[in-house]
N, C-alpha and C positions, 0 to 999 in steps of 0.2 A: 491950528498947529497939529494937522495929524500925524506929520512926520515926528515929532518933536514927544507925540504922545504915544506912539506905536515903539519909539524906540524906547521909551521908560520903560514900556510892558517887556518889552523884549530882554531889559537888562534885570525887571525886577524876575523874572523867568530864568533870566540866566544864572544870578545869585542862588535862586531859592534850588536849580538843579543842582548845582554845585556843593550847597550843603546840604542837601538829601543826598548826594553821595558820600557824603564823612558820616551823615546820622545811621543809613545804611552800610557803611562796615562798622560804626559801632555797634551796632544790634547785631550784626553776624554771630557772634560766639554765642550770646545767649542766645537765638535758634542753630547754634551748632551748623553751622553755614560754613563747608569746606570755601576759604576766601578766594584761593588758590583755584580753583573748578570754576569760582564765579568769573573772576577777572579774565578767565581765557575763552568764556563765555560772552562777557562782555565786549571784548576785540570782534570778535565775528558779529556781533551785531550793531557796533558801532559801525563797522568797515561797509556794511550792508546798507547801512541807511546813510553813510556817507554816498557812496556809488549810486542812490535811489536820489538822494535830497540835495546833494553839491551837486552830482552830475558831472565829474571831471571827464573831458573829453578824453580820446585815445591818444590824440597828438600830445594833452597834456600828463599821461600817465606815462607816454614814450619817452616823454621829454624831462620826469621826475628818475625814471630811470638809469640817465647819465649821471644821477648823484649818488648811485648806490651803495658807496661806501659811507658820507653819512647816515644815507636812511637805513643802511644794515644797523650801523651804531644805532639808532633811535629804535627800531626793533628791539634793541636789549632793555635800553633805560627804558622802555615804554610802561611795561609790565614789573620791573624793576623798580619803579617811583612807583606804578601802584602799591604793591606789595610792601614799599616804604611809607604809604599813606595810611593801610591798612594796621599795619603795627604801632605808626604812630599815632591814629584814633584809638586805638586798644591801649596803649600803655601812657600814653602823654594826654590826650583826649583831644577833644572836635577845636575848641580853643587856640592853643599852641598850633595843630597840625594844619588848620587852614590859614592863623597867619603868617606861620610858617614857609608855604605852599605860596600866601600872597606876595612873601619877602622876596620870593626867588629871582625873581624879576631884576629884581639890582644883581643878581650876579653874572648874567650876560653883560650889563652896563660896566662890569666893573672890568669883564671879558674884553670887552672892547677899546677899552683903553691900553689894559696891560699887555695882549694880544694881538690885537688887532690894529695898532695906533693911532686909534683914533684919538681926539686933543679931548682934553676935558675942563669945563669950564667951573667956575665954583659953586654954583648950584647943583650940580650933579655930583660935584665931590661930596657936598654936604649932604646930599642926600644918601648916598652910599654909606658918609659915615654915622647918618643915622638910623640906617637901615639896620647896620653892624648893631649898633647899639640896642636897638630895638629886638633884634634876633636874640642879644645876648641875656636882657632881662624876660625875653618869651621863655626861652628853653629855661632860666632858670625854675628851682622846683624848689622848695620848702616845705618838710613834714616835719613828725614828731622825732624822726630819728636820721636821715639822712638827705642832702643836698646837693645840689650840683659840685658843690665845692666839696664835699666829702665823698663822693663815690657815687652817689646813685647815678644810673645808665637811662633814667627816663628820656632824657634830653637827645640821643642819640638818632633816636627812630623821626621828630619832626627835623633835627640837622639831616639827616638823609634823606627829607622831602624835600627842603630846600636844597640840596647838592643836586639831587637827580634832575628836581625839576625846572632848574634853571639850565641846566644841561639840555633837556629839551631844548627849551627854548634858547639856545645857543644855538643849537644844530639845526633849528625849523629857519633861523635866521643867516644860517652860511645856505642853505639851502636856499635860501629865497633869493639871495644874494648870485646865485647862478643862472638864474631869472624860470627858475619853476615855479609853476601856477602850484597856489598851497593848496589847490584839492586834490590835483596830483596826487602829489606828496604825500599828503593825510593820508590818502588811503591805503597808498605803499605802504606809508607805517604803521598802521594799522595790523594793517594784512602781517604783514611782520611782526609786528609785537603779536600778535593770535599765534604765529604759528610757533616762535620760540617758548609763549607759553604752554601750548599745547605738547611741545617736544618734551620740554622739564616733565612735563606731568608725566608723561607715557614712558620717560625713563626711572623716574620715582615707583612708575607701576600700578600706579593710584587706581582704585575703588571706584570709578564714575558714577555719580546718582542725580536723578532729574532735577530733584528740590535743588540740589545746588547751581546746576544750570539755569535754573529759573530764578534764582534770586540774581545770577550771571545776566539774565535778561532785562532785568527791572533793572538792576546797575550799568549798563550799556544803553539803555533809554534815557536815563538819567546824564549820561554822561554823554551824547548823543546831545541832547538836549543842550547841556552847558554850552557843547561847542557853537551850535547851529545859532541857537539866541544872541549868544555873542555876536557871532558872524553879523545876523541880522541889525543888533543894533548901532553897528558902525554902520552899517549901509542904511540904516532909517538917517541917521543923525553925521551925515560926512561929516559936516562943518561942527561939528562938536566932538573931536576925539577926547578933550580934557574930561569929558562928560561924561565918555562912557571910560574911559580908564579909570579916574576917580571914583565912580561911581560902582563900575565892578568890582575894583579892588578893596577900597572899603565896605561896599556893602556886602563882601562874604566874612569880613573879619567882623564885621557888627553883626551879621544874621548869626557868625559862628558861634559868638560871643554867648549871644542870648540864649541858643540853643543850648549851647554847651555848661553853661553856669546852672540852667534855670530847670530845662527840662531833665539832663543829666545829673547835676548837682558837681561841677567839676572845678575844685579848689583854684581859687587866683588869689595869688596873693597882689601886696601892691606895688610886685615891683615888676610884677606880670600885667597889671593893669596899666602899670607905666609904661611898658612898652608897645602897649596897643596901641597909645597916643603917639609914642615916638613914631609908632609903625604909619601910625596916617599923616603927622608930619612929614615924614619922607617922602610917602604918597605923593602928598598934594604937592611938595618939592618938587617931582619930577613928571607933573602934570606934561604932556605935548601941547605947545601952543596952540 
């Protein structure tokens, strides 16, 4: 079974980049790591090794460019959901902000019904409205003095990962929907999320320094990396999409989990542990045949 086995490698690769990039913007601030230099850093190198390792032809980058009014949109959210990633591993932690990020996925689903008309059948209801549920006991917070219910703003930075980045993925899917090849695409938006980030910065006026560039490098490998493994292990494993869906999506909230509790030390209570359950209930709810 080396198909069967190249693609576990490929998805447990794809997991483990995926929260090395939450573990790495938590560590940002403790080495004082401008996030903002990195993440614009990171587009130019993701977009690089996109156009080296996809290899989108020309006709297919011609042909991403009759959708340029989505992919402009996606140039903004791009760097925009990072930057919501980064604030919500700083202030929410690696936990909440990646199953957050996994939950997003139901909101194109839910897009496409209220939007789009598509019919909806009761397993995908259910699982939307466990998804809801599961979002709602995530973002909650309990300390010694205030909680979601009383005012604190923790919850705010992973609901804008999940806002942004189910947005993506809305717009990667009208996109596709126009019959552009997504390597195309990718690197459109890439290239465009780099350069709107690059523009913020140089209107802000910012201080440029290499260390931060280079942590922008290590995070653009890593993120690089999520995508490409991905990619890979659909194509190891066609005939098993339930497999690599299920299996990426809960194995970043279990890799998040462990990380984020164990080596971070990052409060769950149990109604945050509950919704991890709920969160992989819904999962496996809306497994693809």
């Amino acid at each position: 079974m080396p198909s069967l086995t190249s693609g576990l490698l490929y998805l447990i690769a794809s997991v483990a980049c995926s929260v090395s990039v939450a573990v790495l913007l938590k560590v940002a601030r403790r080495y004082d790591i401008a996030i903002r230099q990195a993440i614009a850093a990171n587009y130019a190198v993701t977009a690089i090794l996109s156009a080296i390792v996809l290899g989108p032809t020309t006709a297919q980058v011609e042909s991403a460019i009759q959708s340029w009014p989505l992919l402009l949109t996606l140039g903004i959210i791009l760097p925009t959901g990072f930057i919501a990633m980064a604030q919500s591993v700083r202030h929410a932690g690696i936990v909440r902000s990646d199953a957050a990020q996994r939950l997003s996925l139901f909101l194109p689903l839910l897009a496409a019904f209220l939007l789009f008309g598509e019919n909806i059948t009761w397993h995908k209801a259910a699982a939307i409205a466990l998804a809801f549920t599961a979002l709602f006991c995530i973002l909650r917070r309990r300390d010694h003095t205030t909680n979601i219910a009383a005012g604190s703003h923790t919850w705010i930075w992973p609901l804008g990962v999940w806002i942004t980045y189910g947005l993506v993925d809305i717009l990667f899917k009208q996109v596709a929907k126009t019959g552009t090849a997504f390597a195309g695409a990718l690197l459109i938006a890439l290239v465009l999320a780099g350069i709107a980030m690059t523009a913020y910065l140089l209107i802000r006026r910012i201080a440029w320094h290499p260390r931060h560039l280079l942590a922008g490098v290590i995070l653009g490998l890593l993120n690089f990396g999520n995508i490409v493994t991905y990619i890979r292990a659909h194509q190891s494993l066609p005939d098993n999409p339930a497999l690599v869906f299920a299996s990426m999506n809960m194995g970043v909230i279990a890799a998040g989990t462990v990380v984020g509790a164990l080596a971070f030390r990052e409060p769950l209570s149990r109604i945050n542990l509950l919704g991890l359950l709920i969160a992989a209930a819904a999962i496996f709810l809306m497994m693809p045949a």
